[in-house]
C-alpha positions as CSV (number, residue, x, y, z in Angstrom):
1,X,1.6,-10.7,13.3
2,X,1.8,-13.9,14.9
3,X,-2.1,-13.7,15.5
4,X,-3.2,-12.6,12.5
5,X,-1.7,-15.3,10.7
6,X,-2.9,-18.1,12.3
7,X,-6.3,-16.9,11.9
8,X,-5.2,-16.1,8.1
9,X,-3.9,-20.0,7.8
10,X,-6.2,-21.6,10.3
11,X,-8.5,-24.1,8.1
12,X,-12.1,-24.2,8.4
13,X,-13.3,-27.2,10.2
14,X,-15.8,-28.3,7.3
15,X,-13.7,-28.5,4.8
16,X,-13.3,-32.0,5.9
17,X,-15.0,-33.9,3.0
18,X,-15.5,-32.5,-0.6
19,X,-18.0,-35.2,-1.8
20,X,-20.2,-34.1,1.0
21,X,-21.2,-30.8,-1.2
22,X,-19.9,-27.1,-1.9
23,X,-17.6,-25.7,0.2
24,X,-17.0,-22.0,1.2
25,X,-16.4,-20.6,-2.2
26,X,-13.1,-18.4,-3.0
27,X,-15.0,-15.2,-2.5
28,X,-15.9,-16.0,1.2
29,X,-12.2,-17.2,1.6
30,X,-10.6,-13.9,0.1
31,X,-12.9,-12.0,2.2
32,X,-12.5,-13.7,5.2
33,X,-8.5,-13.1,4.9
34,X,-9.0,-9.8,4.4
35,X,-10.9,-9.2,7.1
36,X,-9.0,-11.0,9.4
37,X,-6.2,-7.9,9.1
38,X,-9.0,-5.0,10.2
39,X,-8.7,-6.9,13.8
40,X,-5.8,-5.7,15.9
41,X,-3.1,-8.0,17.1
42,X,-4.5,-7.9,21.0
43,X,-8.3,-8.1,19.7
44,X,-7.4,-11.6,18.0
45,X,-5.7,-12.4,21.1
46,X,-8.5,-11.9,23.3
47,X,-10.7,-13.9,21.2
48,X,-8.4,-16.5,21.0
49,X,-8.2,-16.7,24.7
50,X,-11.7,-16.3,25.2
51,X,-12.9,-19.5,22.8
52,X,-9.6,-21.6,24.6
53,X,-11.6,-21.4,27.9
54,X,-14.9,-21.9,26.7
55,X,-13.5,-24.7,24.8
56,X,-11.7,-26.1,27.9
57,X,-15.0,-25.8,30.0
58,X,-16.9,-27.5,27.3
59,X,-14.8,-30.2,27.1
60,X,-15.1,-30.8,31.1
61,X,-18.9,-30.9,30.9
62,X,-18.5,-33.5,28.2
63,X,-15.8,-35.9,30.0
64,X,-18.9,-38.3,29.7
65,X,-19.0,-38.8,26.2
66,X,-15.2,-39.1,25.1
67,X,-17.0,-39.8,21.2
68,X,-18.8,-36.4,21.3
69,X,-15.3,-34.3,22.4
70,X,-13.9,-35.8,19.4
71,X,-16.7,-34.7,16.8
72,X,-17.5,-31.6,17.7
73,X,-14.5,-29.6,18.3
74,X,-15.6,-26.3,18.2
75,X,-17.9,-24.0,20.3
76,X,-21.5,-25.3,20.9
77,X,-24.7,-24.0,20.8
78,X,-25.2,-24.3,24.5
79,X,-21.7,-23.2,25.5
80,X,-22.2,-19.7,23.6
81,X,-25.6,-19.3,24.8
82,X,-24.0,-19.7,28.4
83,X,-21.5,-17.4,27.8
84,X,-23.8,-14.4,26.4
85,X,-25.2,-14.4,29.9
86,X,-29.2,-14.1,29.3
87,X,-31.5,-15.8,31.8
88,X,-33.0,-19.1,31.4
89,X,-36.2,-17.3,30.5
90,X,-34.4,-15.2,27.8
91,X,-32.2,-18.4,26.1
92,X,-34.4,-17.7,22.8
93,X,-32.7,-14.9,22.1
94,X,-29.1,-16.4,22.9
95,X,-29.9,-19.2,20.4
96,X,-30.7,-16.5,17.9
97,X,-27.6,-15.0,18.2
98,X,-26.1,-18.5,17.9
99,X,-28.2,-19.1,14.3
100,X,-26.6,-15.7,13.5
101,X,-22.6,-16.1,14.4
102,X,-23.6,-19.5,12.5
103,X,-24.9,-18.0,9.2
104,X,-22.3,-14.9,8.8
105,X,-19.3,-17.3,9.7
106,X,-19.7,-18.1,5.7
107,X,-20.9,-15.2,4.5
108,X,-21.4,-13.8,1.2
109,X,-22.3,-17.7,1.0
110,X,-25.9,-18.7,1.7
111,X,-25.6,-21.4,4.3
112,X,-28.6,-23.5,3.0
113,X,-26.1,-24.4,-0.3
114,X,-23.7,-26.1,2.1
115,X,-24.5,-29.5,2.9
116,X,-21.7,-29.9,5.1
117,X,-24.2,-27.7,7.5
118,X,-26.8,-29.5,7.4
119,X,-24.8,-33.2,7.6
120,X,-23.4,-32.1,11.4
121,X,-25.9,-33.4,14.1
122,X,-24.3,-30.5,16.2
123,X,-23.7,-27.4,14.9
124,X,-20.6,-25.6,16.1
125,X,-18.3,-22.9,15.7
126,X,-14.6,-22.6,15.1
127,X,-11.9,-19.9,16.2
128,X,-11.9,-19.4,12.1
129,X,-16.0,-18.8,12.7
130,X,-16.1,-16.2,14.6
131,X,-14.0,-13.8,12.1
132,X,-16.8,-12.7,10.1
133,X,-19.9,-12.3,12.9
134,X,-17.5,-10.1,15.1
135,X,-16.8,-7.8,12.3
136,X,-19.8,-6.8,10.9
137,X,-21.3,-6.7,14.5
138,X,-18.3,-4.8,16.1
139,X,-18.3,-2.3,12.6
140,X,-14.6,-3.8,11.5
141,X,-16.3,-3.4,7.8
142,X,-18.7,-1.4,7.0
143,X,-21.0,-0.9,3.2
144,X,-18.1,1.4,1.9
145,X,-15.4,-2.0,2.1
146,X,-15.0,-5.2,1.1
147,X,-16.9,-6.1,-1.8
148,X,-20.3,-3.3,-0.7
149,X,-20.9,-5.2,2.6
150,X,-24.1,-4.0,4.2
151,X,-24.0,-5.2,8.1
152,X,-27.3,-4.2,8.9
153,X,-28.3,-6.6,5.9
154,X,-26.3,-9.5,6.6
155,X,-27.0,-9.1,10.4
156,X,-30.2,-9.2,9.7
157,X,-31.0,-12.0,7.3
158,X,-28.7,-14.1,9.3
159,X,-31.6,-14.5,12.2
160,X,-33.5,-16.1,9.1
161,X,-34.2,-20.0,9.1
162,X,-31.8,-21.6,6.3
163,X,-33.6,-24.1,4.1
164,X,-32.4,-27.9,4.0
165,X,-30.6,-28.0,0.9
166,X,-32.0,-31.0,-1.6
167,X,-31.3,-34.7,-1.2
168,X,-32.0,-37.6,-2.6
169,X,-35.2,-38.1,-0.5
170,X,-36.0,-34.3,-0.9
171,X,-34.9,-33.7,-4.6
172,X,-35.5,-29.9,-5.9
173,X,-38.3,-29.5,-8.2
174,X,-38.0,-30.1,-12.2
175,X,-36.7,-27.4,-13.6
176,X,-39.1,-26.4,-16.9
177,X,-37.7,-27.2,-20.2
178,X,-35.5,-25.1,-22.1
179,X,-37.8,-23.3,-24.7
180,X,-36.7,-23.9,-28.1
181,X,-38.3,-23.6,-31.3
182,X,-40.0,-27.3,-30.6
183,X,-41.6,-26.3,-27.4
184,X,-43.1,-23.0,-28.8
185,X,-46.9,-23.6,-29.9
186,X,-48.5,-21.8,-32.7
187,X,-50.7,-19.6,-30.8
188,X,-49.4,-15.8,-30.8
189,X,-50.6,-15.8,-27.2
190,X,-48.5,-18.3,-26.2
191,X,-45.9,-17.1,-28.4
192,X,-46.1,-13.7,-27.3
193,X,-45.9,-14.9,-23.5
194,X,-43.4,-17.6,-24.3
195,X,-41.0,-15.3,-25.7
196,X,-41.4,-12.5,-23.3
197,X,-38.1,-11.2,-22.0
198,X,-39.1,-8.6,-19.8
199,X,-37.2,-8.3,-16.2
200,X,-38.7,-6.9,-13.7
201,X,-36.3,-7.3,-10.5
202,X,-38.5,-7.1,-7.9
203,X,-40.0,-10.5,-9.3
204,X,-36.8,-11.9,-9.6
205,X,-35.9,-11.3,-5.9
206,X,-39.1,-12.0,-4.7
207,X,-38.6,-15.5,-3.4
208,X,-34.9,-15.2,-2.9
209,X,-34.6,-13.3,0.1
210,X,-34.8,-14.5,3.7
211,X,-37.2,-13.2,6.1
212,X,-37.5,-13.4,9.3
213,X,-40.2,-14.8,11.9
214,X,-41.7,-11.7,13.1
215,X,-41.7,-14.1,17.0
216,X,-38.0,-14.1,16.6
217,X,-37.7,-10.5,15.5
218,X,-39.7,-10.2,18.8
219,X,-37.0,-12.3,21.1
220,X,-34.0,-10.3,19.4
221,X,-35.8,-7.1,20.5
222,X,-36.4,-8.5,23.9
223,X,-32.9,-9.3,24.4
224,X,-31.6,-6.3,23.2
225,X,-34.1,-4.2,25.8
226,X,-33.0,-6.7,28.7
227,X,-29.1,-6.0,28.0
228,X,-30.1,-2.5,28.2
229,X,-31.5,-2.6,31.2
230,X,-28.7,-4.6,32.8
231,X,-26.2,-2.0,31.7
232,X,-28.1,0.6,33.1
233,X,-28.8,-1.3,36.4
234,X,-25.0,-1.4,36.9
235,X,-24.6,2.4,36.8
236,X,-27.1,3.4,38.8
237,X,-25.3,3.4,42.2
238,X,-23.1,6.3,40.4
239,X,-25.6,8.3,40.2
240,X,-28.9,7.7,43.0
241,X,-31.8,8.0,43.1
242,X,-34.0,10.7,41.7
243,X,-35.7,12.5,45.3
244,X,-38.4,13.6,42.8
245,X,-39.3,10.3,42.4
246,X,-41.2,8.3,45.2
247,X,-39.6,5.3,46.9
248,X,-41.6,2.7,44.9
249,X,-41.4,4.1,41.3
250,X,-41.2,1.8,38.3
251,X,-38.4,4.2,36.6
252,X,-36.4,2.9,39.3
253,X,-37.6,-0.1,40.8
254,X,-39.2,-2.1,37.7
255,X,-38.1,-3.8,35.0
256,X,-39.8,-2.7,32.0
257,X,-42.0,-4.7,30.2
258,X,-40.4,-6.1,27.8
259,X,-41.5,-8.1,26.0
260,X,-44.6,-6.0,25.4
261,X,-42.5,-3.0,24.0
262,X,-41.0,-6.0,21.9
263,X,-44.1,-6.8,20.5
264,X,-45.5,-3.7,20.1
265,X,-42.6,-2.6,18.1
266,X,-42.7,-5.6,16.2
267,X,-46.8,-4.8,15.3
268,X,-45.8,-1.2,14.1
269,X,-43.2,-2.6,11.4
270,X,-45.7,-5.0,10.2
271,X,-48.3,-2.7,9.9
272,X,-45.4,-0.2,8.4
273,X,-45.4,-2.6,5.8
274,X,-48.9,-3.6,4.7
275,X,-49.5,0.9,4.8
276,X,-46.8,0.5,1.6
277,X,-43.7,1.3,3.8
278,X,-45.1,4.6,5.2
279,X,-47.9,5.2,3.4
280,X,-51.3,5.9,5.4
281,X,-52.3,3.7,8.3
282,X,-56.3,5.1,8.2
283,X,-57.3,1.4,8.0
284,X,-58.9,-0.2,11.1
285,X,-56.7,-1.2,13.5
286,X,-55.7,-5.0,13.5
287,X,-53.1,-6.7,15.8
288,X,-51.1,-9.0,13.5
289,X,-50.9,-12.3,14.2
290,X,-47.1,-12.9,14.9
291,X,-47.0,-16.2,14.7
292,X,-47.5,-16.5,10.5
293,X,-46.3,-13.2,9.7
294,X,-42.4,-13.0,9.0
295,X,-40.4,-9.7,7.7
296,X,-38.3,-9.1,5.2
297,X,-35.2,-7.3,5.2
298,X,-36.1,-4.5,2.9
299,X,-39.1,-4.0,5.3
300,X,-37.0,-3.6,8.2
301,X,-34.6,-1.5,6.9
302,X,-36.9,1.3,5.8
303,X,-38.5,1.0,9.4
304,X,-35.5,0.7,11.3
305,X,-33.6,3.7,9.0
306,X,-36.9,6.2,9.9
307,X,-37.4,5.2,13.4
308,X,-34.3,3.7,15.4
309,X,-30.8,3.9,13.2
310,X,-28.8,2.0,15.8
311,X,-31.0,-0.3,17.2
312,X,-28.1,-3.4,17.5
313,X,-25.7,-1.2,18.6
314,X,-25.9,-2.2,22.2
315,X,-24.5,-5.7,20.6
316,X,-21.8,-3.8,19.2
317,X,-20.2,-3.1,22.4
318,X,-21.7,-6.1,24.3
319,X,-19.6,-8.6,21.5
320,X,-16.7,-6.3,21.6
321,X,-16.3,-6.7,25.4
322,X,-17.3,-10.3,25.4
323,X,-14.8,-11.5,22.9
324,X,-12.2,-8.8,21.7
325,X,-10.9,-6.6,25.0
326,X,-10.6,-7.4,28.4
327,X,-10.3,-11.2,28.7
328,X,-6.5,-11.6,27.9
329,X,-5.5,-11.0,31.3
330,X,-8.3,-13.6,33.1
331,X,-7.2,-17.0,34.2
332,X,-10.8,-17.8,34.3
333,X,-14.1,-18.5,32.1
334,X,-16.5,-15.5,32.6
335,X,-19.6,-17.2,33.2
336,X,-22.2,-14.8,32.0
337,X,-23.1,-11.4,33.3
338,X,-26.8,-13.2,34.7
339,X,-24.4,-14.7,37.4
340,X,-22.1,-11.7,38.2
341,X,-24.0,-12.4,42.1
342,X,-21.6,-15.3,42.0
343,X,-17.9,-15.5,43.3
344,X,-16.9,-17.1,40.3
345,X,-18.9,-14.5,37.8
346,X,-17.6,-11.3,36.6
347,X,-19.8,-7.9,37.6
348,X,-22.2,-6.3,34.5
349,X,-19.4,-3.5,34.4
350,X,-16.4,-6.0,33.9
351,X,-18.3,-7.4,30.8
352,X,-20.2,-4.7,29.5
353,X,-18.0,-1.4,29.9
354,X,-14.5,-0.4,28.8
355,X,-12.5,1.0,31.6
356,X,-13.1,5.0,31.5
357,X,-16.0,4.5,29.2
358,X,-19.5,4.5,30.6
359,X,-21.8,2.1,28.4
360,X,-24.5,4.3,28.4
361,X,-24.7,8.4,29.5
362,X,-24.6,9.3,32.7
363,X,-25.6,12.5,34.9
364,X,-24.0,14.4,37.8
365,X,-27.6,14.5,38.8
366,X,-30.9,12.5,38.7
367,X,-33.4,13.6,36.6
368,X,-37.2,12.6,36.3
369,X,-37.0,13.0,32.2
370,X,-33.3,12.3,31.2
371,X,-33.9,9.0,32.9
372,X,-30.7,6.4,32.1
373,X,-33.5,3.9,30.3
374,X,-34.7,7.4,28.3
375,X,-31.5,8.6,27.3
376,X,-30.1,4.9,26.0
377,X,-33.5,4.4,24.1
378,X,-32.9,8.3,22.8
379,X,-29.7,7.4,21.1
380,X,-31.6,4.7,19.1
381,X,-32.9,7.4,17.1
382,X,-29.8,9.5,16.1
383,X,-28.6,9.6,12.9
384,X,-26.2,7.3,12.0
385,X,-23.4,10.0,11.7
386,X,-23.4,10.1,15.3
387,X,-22.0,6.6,15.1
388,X,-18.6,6.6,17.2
389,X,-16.8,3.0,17.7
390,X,-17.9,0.1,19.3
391,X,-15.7,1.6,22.2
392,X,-17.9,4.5,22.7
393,X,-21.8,5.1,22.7
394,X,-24.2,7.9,21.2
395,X,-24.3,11.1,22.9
396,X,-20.6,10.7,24.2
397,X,-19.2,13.7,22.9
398,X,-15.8,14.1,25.5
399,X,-17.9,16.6,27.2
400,X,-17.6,16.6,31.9
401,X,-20.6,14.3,31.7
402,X,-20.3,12.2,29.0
403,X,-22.8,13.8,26.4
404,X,-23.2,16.2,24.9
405,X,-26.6,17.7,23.7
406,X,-25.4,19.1,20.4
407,X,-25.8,15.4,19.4
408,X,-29.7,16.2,18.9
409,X,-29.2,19.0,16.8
């Protein structure tokens, strides 16, 4: 248990300074405690291991400025964007997943009431931090446990921009006065509307919940297509090529576009949403313009729920491998499965796939339709009682190949 409790009794790093503004509240701490336990006793060692080397390699890259190795003692933005392995072209997305581990390393809080956040000129993240991200991604908790958790929510809304909170040079608005018998005019109108106690929830939530630029939605999506690929380009020498196919097919030879499926994905939920969530899309066609439209979570979620039920689960597995199996054992920082060409960088398999456990199905023999890019797109759309472990992906049913195809019916 020796683990467990030191992430159990580990301190957060900002609780540092009360009069700098709320802390984590009790709630986040209880629930952080608890989670803590759902991790096994090698899983906490792995990470532990993991965020010791990228701590030690940060640290040699900042030798140069002694004052900033003193400040900011946990894991930087950079470090853990160079550790997720995407390409200099694809950093957006890595910085995403940055804001997110950032945001759900407090939640239930909403990080834009902590000032403490907002008073660091470099974020970071503790061993403490990475508790809660790992867990919802990595399906430790699920909306059944802990206080109705919803991943998929908090996963979500935690790619959202937090909001400065108020200062003294950015002071909230006035609140409008109490109403009391002084403030009430004579007018019945103004009476009648004055005193109106209606609810109506939807107006109450209306402003309250984050939403999410649909460009970023765009770069997550990207990512998660890119990681795809990548898996899938590392299992292809098991299995050949298809001698259906000619020599200079795209199925084998070319990326797909990705970010234009990205976008084009991205287009459909908005549209999904201005049709009234799945009501008629008659209207003339109009590309949205990305770039001022954002999404909301209830948005996404009907979208998602209709049309791809496990669209992050490719980061379930990628974050398990990265940070909670296989690293205990290595004497060395993996340095990101972009540079697995390198002597000093681990292969796609070492990161991505569990020994015995192929990260996405595989075939005793090619096949022109049951293509490896179709058949880890197809298990997007399963229902999400097909859902296995983070250990195990769709369609893997024990079965001599790795799938079975009872999963469709």
């Amino acid at each position: 248990m020796g683990a467990v409790h030191s992430f159990i009794t580990g301190e957060p790093t900002h609780a540092e300074d009360p009069a700098k503004g709320p802390q984590t509240s009790w709630k986040t701490n209880k629930l952080h405690k608890d989670i803590v336990t759902k991790f096994s006793e090698i899983e906490l060692l792995s990470l532990r291991k993991v965020l010791q080397q990228l701590k030690a390699q940060q640290q040699l890259q900042q030798q140069p400025q002694q004052e900033n190795k003193k400040k900011d003692p946990g894991i930087t933005e950079a470090t853990f964007v160079e550790y997720l392995g995407f390409p200099p072209s694809r950093n957006r997305v890595g910085q995403l997943l940055f804001r997110s581990f950032y945001n759900l390393s407090v939640y239930p809080d909403k990080p834009d009431t902590l000032h403490y956040r907002h008073d660091k000129a470099t974020p970071t993240l503790s061993q403490r931090d990475f508790i809660m991200p790992l867990a919802l991604y990595c399906h430790k908790v699920d909306k059944t446990t802990l206080m109705n958790v919803e991943p998929l929510k908090a996963i979500f809304e935690s790619f959202a921009e937090t909001v400065t909170p108020a200062s003294p040079t950015n002071p909230d608005p006035k609140p409008d006065p109490p109403l009391t018998t002084d403030t009430i005019t004579d007018s019945p109108k103004d009476l009648a509307s004055q005193t109106n106690i209606a609810w109506d929830p939807e107006d109450d939530l209306t402003d309250t919940r984050p939403t999410v630029k649909a460009q970023d939605v765009v770069d997550i999506l990207e990512g998660l297509f890119w990681l795809i690929q990548n898996v899938i380009k590392s299992r292809r020498d098991n299995v050949g090529e298809d001698p259906l196919l000619p020599p200079d097919s795209p199925t084998i030879h070319r990326h797909p576009r990705h970010r234009h499926r990205a976008t084009k994905m991205v287009e459909h939920i908005i549209q999904y949403s201005k049709a009234g969530g799945g009501g008629s899309l008659s209207q003339p066609h109009v590309d949205p313009d990305l770039a001022s439209e954002s999404i909301s979570f209830e948005t996404f979620s009907k979208y998602v729920s209709r049309n791809a039920p496990n669209l992050f689960e490719v980061l379930s597995q990628y974050f398990y491998n990265l940070f909670l199996f296989g690293n205990i054992t290595s004497t060395e920082t993996k340095s990101g499965i972009n540079n697995s060409s390198s002597s000093s960088g681990s292969s796609i398999q070492e990161i991505m796939a569990l020994p015995g456990v192929s990260s996405v199905p595989v075939l005793t023999f090619p096949s022109a339709i049951l293509t490896p890019e179709n058949l880890a797109l197809i298990s997007w759309f399963l229902p999400p009682a097909t859902t296995t472990t983070p250990t195990l992906t769709k369609l893997y049913a024990g079965s001599e190949h790795g799938f079975s195809m009872n999963q469709f019916e």
